[in-house]
N, C-alpha and C positions, 0 to 999 in steps of 0.2 A: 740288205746292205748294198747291193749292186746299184740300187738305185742311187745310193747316194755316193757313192767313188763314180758310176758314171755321168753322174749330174753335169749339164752342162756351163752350170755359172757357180759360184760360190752362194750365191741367194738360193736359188733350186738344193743344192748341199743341205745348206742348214734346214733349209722347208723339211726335207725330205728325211734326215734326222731327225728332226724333233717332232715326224710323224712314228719315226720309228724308236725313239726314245719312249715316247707316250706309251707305243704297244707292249715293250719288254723290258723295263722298266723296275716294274714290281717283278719280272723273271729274273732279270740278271742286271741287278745294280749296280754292281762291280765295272762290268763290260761297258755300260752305257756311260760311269762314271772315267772310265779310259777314254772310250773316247772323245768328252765331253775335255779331260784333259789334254787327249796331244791334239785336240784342233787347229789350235795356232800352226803344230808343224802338219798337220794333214794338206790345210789350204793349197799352200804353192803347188802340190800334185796338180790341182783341178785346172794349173795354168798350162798345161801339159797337152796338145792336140787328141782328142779321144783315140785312135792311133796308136798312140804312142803309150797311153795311160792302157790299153788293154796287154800289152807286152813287160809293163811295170808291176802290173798288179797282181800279173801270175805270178803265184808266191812260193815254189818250187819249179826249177827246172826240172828237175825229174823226175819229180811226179806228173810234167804237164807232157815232160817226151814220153814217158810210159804210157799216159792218158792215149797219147795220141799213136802210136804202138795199137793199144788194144784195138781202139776204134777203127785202124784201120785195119787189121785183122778180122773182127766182126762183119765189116763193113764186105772185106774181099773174100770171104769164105760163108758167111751166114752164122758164123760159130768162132767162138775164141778155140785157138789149139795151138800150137806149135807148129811153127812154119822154120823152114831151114832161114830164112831171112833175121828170125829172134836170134839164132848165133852170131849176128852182127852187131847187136844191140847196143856191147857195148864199146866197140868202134862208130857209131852213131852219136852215143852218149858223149863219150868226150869231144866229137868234132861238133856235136851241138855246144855244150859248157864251153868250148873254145872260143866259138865265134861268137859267143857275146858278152 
């Protein structure tokens, strides 16, 4: 699916749906039937600088500041644990939701 939200043209879009309609399809008729319906309103996104459309797409805030919490935990210890920094998490949280 990333291929086709990141598509760079509306033509690329639909290419690259209706490669991925063909594969899952007979899996999930419903889903391909959704989105074959809000197409009309999907389009105007793709008019959106790639940019800007990776910041719209994340589809929870906080689950994308959590995400990015762990990883950078992992990242700065080799191991998820609790770090006296997670007490701040959610003084983080609301000045992330704030500022956007």
């Amino acid at each position: 699916m990333r291929d086709i939200y990141t598509a760079p043209t509306v033509e690329a879009a639909e290419a690259r749906f209706g490669e991925f309609a063909e594969n899952w399809r007979a899996l999930y008729p419903a889903m391909i039937q959704s989105w074959e319906n809000a197409w009309e309103e999907f389009v105007p996104f793709l008019e959106f600088p790639v940019e800007l459309r990776k910041i719209v797409y994340t589809t929870n805030a906080v689950e994308s500041l959590n995400a990015r919490f762990r990883r950078d935990q992992i990242s700065w210890s080799g191991s998820l644990h609790r770090t006296p920094s997670t007490g701040c998490l959610g003084v983080q949280l609301v000045s992330e939701l704030s500022a956007s």
